[in-house]
C-alpha positions in Angstrom: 90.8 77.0 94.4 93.6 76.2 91.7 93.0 75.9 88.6 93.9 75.0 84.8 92.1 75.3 81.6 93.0 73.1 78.9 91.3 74.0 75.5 92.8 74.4 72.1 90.4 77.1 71.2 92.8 80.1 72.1 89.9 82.8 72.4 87.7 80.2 74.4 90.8 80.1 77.0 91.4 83.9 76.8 88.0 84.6 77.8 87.8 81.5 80.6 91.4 83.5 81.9 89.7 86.6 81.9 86.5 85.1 83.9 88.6 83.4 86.3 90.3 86.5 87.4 87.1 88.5 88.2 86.3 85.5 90.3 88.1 86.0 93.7 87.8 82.0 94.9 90.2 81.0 91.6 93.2 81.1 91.3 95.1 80.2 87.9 98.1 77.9 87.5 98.2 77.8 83.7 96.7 77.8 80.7 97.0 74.4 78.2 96.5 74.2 75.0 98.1 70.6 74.8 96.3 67.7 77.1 99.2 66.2 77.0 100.8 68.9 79.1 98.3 69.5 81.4 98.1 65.7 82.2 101.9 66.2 83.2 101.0 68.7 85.2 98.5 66.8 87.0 100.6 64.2 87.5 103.7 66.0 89.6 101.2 68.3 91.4 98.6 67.7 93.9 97.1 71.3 94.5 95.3 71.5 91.4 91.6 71.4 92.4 89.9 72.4 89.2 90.4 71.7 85.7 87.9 73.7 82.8 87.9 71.1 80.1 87.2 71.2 76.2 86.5 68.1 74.8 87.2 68.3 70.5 90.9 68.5 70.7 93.6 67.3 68.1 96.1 65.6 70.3 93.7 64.2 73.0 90.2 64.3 73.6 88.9 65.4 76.5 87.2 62.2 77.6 90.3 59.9 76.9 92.3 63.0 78.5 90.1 61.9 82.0 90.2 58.7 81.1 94.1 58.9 81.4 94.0 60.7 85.0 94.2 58.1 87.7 92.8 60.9 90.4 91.0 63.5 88.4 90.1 66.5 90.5 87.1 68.9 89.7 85.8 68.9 85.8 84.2 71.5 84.4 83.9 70.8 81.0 83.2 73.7 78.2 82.5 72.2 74.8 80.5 73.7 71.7 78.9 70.7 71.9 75.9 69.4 73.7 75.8 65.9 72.3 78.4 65.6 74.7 76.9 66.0 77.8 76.0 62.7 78.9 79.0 60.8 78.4 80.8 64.0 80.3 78.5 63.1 83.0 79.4 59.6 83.2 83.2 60.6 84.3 81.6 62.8 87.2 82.1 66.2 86.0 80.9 69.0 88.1 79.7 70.9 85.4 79.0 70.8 81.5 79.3 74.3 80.2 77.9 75.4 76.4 80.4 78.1 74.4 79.9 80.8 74.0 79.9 81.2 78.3 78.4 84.2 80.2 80.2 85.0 83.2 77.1 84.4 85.3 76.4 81.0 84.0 80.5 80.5 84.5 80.2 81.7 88.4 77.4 79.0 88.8 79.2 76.4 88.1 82.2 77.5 90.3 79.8 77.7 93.4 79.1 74.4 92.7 82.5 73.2 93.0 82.8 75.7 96.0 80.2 74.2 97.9 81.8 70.8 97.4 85.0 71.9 98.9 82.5 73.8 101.9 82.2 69.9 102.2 85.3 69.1 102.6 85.9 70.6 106.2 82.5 70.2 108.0 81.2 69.7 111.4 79.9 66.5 111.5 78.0 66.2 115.0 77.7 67.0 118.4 80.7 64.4 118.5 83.3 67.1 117.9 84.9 66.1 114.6 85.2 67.2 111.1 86.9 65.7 107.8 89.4 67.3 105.9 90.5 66.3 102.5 94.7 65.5 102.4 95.5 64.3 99.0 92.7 62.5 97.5 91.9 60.7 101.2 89.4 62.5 104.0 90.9 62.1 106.7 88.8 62.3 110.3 89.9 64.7 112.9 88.6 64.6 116.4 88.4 68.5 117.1 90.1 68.5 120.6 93.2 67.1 118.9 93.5 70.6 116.7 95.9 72.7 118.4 95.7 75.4 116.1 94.8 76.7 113.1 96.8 79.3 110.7 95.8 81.2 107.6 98.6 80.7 105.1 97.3 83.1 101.6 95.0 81.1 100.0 94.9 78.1 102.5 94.4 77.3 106.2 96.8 74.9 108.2 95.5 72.5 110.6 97.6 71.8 113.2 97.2 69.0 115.6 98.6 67.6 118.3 100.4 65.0 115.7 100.1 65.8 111.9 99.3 69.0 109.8 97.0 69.1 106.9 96.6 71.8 104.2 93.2 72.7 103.6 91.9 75.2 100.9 89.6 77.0 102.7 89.3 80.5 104.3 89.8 82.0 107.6 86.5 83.7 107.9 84.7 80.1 107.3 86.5 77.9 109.1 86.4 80.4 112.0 82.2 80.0 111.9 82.7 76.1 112.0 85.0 76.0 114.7 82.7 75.3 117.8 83.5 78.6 120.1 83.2 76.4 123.2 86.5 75.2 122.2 88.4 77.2 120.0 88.7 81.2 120.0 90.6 83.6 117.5 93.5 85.3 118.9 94.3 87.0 115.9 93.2 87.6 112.0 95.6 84.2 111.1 95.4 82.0 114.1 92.4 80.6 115.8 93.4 78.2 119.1 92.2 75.2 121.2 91.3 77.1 124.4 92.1 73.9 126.5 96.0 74.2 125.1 96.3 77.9 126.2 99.3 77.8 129.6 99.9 81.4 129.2 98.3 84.2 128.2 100.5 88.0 127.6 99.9 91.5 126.5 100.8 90.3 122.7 101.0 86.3 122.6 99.3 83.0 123.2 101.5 80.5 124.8 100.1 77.4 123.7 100.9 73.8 125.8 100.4 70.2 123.1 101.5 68.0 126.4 105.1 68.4 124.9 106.0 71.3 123.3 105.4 75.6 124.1 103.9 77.1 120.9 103.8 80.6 121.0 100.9 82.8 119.2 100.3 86.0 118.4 97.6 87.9 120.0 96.2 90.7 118.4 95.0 93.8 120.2 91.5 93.6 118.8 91.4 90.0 119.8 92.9 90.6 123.5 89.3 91.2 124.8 87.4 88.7 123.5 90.2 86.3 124.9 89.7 87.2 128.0 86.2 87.1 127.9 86.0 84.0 127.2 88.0 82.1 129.3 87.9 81.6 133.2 89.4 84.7 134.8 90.0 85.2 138.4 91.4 88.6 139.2 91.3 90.4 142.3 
């Protein structure tokens, strides 16, 4: 997940930078020690999915600071304060976290938010469809409409047989969602719909979307399980 800090307390932020980088599922735009700024960052960016948030600043206090953002993503405030908590609670923050912070009670609250973006992309039921978040909008995907899916660094693209949609989430997870009646992994970034497969080679995937050839790579440790899984008449 991407994420900013914004806290005037420079040792506070130093030591929420150093906790973010031991933790492998963040990943750190910037570091604000002006509300002001970070709101402008919010504003021109939508990939920011996480924001640690002090409240007692000079320029801006934290709560008019969320009051100001018309889409606020994840909150996890960190405040010296615990009078503070309830209020933080009405704006729907994740997480209210009391300075000093140990790394363990700092890794809670980022599963928390982890398991909210889990949520994001989910099976929903034997229906065959899942949601993805695009934006600030889930948007419904009927699963036979996915033509593929790549792993991009920290993200996955969805790719269907109309629109693509960025999804922060990673390739080992969404491969345990995808149903393996219809989708199989052809190598360690692409996972296919098995009913768009035309063509099959020693090192590609020829995929068919009813217009258009997409070719995919096809690993070697995939190859097998490929062809195990689909119909194969050979003499």
């Amino acid at each position: 997940m991407n994420c900013i800090i914004v806290d005037d307390d420079k040792v506070s932020g130093k030591v929420l930078e150093g906790y973010i980088k031991k933790n492998t599922s963040l990943t750190l735009i910037g570091s604000f020690d002006s509300p002001l700024e970070a709101r402008n960052l919010l504003t021109n960016r939508n990939d920011i999915e996480l924001v640690f948030l002090d409240i007692m600043m000079p320029e801006m206090d934290g709560f008019d600071f969320l009051a100001s953002l018309e889409s606020p993503p994840n909150i996890i405030v960190t405040s010296s304060e615990e009078g503070f908590a309830a209020r933080a609670y009405d704006f729907n923050v994740a997480d209210y976290l009391i300075k000093p912070i140990s790394y363990g009670r700092f890794c809670k609250a980022v599963d928390k938010v982890s398991r909210y973006f889990a949520g994001n992309v989910k099976d929903v039921n034997e229906n065959k469809e899942v949601f993805v978040k695009s934006g600030n909008t889930l948007v419904k995907l009927i699963l036979k409409d996915i033509v593929y899916i790549e792993a991009l660094e920290n993200y996955i693209m969805i790719n269907t047989q109309t629109d693509r949609y960025t999804v922060h989430f990673t390739m080992k997870a969404i491969s345990e969602l995808m149903p393996s009646s219809l989708f199989v992994r052809t190598h360690r970034s692409f996972i296919v719909n098995k009913s768009m497969i035309k063509t099959i080679t020693d090192s590609s995937v020829d995929l068919y979307n009813g217009s258009t050839i997409i070719n995919i790579p096809l690993g070697k440790s995939f190859r097998n399980d490929l062809l195990n899984d689909i119909n194969l008449m050979v003499k």
